[in-house]
C-alpha positions in Angstrom: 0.0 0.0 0.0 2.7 2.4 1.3 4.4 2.2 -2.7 1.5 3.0 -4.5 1.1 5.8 -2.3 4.9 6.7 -3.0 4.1 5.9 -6.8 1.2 8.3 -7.2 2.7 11.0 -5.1 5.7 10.6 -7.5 3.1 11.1 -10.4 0.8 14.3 -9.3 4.6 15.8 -8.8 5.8 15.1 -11.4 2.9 16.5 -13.7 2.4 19.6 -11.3 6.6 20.2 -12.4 5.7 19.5 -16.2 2.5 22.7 -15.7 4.8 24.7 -14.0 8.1 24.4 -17.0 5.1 24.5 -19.6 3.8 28.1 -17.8 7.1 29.5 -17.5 7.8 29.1 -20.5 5.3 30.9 -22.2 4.9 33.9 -19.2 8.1 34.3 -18.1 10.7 36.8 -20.1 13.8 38.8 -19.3 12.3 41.4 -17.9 12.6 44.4 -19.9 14.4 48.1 -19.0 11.9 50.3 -20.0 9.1 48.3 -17.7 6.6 45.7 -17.1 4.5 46.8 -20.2 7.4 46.2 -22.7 7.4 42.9 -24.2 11.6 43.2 -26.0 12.6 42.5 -29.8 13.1 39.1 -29.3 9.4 38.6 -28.2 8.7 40.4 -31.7 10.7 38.3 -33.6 9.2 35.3 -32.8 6.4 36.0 -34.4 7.2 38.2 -37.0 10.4 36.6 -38.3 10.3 37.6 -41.5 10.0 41.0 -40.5 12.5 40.8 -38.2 15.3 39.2 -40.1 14.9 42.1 -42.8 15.1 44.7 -40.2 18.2 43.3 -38.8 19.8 44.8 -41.5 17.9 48.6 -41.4 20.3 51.4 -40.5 18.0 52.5 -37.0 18.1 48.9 -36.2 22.1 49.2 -36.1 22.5 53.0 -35.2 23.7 51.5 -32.0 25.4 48.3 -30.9 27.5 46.9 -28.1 31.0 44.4 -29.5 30.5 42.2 -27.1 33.4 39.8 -28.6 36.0 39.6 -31.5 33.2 38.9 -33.9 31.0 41.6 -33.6 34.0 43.5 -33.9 35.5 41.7 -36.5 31.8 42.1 -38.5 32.5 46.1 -39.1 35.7 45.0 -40.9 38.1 47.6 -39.4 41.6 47.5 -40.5 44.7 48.4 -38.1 46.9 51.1 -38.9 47.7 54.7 -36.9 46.3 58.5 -36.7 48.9 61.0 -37.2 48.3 64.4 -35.7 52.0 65.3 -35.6 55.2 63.9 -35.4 55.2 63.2 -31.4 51.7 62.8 -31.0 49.5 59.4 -32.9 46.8 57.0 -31.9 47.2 53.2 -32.7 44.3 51.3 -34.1 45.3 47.8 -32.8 44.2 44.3 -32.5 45.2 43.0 -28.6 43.3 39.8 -27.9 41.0 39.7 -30.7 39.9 43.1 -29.4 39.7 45.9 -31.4 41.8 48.8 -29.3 42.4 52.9 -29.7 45.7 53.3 -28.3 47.7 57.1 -27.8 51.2 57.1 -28.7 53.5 59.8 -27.2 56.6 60.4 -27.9 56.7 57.3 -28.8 55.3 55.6 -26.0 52.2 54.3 -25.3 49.9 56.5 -23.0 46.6 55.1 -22.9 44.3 52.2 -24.5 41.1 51.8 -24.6 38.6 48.7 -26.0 36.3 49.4 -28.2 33.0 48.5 -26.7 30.5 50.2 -28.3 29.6 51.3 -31.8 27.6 54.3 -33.3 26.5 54.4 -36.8 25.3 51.4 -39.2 28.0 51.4 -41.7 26.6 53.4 -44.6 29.0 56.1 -43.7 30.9 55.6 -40.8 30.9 54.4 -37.3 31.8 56.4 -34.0 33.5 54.2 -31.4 32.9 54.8 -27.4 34.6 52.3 -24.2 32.2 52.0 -21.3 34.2 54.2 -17.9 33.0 52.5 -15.1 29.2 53.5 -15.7 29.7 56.7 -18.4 29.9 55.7 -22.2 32.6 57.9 -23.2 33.7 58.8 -27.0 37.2 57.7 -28.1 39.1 59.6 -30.4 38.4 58.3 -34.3 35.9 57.4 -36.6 35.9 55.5 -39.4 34.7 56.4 -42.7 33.2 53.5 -44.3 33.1 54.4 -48.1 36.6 56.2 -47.8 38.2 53.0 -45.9 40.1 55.9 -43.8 40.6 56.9 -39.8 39.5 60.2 -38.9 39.5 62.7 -36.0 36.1 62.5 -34.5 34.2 65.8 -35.1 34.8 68.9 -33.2 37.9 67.3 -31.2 41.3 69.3 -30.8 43.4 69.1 -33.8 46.5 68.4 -32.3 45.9 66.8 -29.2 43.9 63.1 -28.7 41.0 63.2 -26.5 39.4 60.3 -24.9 37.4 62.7 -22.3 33.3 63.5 -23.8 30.8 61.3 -22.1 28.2 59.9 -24.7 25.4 61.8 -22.8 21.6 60.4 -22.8 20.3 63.3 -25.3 22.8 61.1 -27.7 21.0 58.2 -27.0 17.7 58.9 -27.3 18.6 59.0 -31.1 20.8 56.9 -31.0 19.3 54.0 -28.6 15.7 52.2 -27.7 15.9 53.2 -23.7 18.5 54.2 -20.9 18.3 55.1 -17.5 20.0 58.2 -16.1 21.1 58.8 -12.6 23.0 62.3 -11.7 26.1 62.2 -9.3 27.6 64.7 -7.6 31.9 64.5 -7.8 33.8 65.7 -5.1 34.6 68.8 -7.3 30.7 69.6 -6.6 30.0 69.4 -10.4 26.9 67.3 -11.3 27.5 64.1 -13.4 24.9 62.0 -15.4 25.8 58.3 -15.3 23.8 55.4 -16.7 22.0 52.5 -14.4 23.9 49.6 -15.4 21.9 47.2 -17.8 19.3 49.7 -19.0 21.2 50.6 -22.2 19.3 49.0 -25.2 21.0 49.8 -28.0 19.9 50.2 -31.8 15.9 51.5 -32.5 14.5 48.4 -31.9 10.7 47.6 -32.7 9.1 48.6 -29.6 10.3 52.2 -29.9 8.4 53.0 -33.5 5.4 50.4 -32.3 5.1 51.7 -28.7 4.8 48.9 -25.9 3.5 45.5 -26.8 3.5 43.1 -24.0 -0.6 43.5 -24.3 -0.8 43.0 -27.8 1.5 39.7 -26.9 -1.0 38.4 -24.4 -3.4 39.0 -26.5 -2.7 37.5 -29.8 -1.3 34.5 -27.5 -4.4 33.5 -26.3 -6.1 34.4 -29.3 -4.2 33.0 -32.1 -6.7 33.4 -34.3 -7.6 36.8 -34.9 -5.3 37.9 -37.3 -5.9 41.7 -36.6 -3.3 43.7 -34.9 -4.4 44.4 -31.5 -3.3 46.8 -28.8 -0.6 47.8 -31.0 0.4 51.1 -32.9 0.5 50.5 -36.8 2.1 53.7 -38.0 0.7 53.3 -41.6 -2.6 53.9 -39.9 -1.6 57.2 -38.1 -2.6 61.0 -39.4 0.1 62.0 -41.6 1.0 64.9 -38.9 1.4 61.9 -36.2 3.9 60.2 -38.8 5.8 62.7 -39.7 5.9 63.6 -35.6 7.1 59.7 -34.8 10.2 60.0 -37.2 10.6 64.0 -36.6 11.3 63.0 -32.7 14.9 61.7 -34.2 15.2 63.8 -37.2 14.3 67.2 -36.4 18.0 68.0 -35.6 20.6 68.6 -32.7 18.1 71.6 -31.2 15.2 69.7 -30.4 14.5 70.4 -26.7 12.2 69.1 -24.2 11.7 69.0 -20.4 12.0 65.5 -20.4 13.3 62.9 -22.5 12.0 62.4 -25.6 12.2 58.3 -25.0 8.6 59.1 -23.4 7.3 59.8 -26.7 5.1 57.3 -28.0 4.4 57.0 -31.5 0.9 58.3 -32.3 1.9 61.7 -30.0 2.6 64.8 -31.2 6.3 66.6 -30.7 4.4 69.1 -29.2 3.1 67.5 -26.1 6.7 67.2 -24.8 6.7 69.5 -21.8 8.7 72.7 -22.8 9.3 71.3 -26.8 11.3 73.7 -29.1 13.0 73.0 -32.3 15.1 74.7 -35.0 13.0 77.4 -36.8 15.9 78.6 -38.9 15.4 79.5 -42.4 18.9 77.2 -43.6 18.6 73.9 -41.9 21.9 71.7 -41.8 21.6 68.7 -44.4 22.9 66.8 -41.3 19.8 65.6 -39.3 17.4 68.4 -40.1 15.7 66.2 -42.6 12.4 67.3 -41.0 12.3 70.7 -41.5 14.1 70.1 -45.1 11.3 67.4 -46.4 8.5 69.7 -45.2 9.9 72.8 -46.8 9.4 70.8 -50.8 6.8 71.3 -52.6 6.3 67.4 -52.6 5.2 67.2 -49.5 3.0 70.6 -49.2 0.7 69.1 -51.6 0.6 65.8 -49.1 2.2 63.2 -52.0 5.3 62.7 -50.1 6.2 61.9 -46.7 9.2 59.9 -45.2 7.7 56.1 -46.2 6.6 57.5 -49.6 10.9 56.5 -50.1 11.5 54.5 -46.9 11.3 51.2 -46.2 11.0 50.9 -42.2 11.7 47.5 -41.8 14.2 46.9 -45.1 18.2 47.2 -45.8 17.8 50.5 -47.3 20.5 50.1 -49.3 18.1 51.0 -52.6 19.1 52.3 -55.9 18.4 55.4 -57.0 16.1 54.2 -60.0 13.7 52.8 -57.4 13.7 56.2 -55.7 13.1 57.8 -59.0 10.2 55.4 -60.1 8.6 56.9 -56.9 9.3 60.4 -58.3 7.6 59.2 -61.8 4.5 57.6 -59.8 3.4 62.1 -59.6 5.4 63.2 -62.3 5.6 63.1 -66.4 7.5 60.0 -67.4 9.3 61.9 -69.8 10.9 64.8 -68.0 12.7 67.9 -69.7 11.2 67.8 -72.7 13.8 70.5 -73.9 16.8 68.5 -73.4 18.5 66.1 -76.5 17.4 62.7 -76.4 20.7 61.5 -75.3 20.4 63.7 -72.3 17.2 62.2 -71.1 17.9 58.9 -71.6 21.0 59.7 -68.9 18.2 61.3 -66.3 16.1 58.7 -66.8 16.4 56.6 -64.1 17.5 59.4 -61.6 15.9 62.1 -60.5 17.1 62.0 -57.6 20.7 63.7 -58.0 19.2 66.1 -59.7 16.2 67.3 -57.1 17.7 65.7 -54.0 21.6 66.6 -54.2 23.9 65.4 -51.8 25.6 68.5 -50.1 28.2 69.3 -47.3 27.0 69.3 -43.6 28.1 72.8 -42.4 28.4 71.4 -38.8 30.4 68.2 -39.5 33.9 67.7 -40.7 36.7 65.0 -40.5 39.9 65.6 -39.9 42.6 62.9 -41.5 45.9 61.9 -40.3 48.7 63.8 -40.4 47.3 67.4 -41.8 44.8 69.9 -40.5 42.7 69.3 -43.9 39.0 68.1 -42.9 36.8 65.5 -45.5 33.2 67.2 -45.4 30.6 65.2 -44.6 28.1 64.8 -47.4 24.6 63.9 -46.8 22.0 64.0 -49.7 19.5 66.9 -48.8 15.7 66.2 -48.0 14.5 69.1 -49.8 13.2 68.2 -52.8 13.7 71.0 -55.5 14.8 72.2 -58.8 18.8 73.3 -57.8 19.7 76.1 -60.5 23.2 75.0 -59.7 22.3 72.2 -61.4 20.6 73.1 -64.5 22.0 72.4 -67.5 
């Protein structure tokens, strides 16, 4: 009597563990920085892998990324070699380890070195570099310039001297990054210092941040598999076009956009305005570099409401698109035989790109790099968002 006792005991235990592994499995996820209500990219993914593996490629998915490894770091295909600023004064770029490491040379001698551990930038133009000091992300001295294959002296640093001293602060990352949490610290010089909560950091523009939080629309679509609607869950097609053009605006409305608190509270679907204390530029010249907002909404194009930023953008693809797909979006409004003044053998060169043309790419008039061993600075082009005829340009 006393072993079947033992054997069913055994058995209702042994089910009640196999209930238990079977909930966990399908409640219980790492829990997510930004709060309960946030359900993480890899919860997306699992449902919408198609989806996902396209936008693993997609420059905001890889604005921002943590080398954890030689690998990763090996994957941006950096080559060694040295920054010359003058004749006593260079930074290594070295492989220690299977690490990837900015080193300062002195005289000579070797001064400081520092890992890479973090990358800005997907690769299209360059990448910024930053190595985590204690809890600050701090900028290190070069960038690379991916279509040039060439080192450079990250913008705005001193021109003869290598500086491993600006903090990647959050304003950065809320462009730059999904979420972090800030803390402020006072040093013992009484100066105020903003550090970030260790673990919050998640890098890249990940699908929660254009979606808003999902961890509802989760629940929901898991327990009812088969309604194939979206539920609880922002589609941005769907939104006014002022909402859209706010939800990529809060990134791309330039350096000067201000707000009381941090724009990682917006949620697509609000309005910039609603930020407490918002301003923005309201120059009449905006900088090709960022200002794509202001530029897009000063072309014709979009005043009479037939462009906007997905009429040309795919959100969730490579992006890496030709210029003759561009153009056929142009022709989709417009005659399919432009400039009907110009020699046939002219058109037939235009054809496929109207895009050069209307949409030049032109300095930034904030950002220049500095190359090794000279004082001479690359300028850094970025094709313009406003859409116009350039007289410059006319034949």
């Amino acid at each position: 009597m006393g072993q079947r006792r033992l054997v069913l005991f055994l058995f209702l235990m042994s089910s009640l563990l196999v209930v238990i592994v079977q909930c966990t499995q399908t409640k219980v996820k790492v829990p997510d920085s930004r709060g309960p209500a946030y359900a993480g990219s890899a919860t997306c993914v699992s449902c919408h892998k198609a989806v996902g593996d396209s936008y693993a490629h997609n420059a905001h998915f890889n604005t921002s990324r943590a080398l954890n490894g030689a690998a990763a770091t090996d994957s941006l295909g950096l080559p060694e070699g040295e920054f010359v600023f003058n004749e006593k004064t260079k930074v290594g770029l070295e492989k220690r380890n299977n690490t990837f490491y900015q080193v300062a040379y002195i005289n000579g001698k070797e001064a400081k070195a520092e890992k890479i551990d973090f990358v800005f930038g997907s690769g299209h133009s360059a990448y910024t570099f930053a190595f985590w000091y204690d809890n600050q992300l701090m900028q290190m001295p070069l960038n690379y310039l991916t279509q040039e294959h060439q080192w450079v002296n990250s913008p705005g640093y001193p021109e003869e001297q290598i500086y491993f001293g600006r903090p990647i602060i959050a304003r950065c990352l809320e462009c730059h990054s999904s979420s972090v949490d800030k803390k402020l610290i006072q040093t013992a010089d009484l100066k105020i210092e903003e550090q970030f909560v260790n673990g919050s950091l998640i890098a890249g523009i990940d699908c929660e941040r254009c979606h808003g939080p999902a961890v509802k629309h989760v629940e929901f679509h898991q327990e009812n598999p088969e309604v194939k609607e979206a539920k609880y869950m922002v589609n941005y097609k769907s939104l006014p076009l002022a909402r859209r053009i706010d939800a990529c605006g809060v990134c791309h409305s330039g350096v000067e956009l201000q707000s009381l608190t941090s724009t990682f509270t917006f949620k697509p679907g609000d309005t910039l305005k609603s930020l407490p204390q918002y301003s923005t530029y309201t120059g009449q010249d905006p900088d090709v570099h960022g200002y794509q907002t202001q530029l897009l909404e000063a072309s014709a194009c979009f005043k009479v409401g037939k462009t906007e930023c997905i009429s040309c953008h795919d959100i969730h693809g490579e992006q890496k698109v030709s210029l003759t797909v561009y153009s056929n979006q142009c022709k989709s409004c417009h005659d399919q035989t432009p400039h009907p003044t110009l020699a046939a053998k002219d058109r037939a060169i235009i054809a496929d790109n109207c895009i050069d043309c209307h949409m030049p790419k032109k300095a930034s008039g904030t950002i220049g790099f500095q190359v090794s061993n000279s004082k001479d600075k690359i300028p850094y082009t970025v094709r313009t968002h406003r859409i116009a005829v350039y007289k410059d340009l006319v034949r």
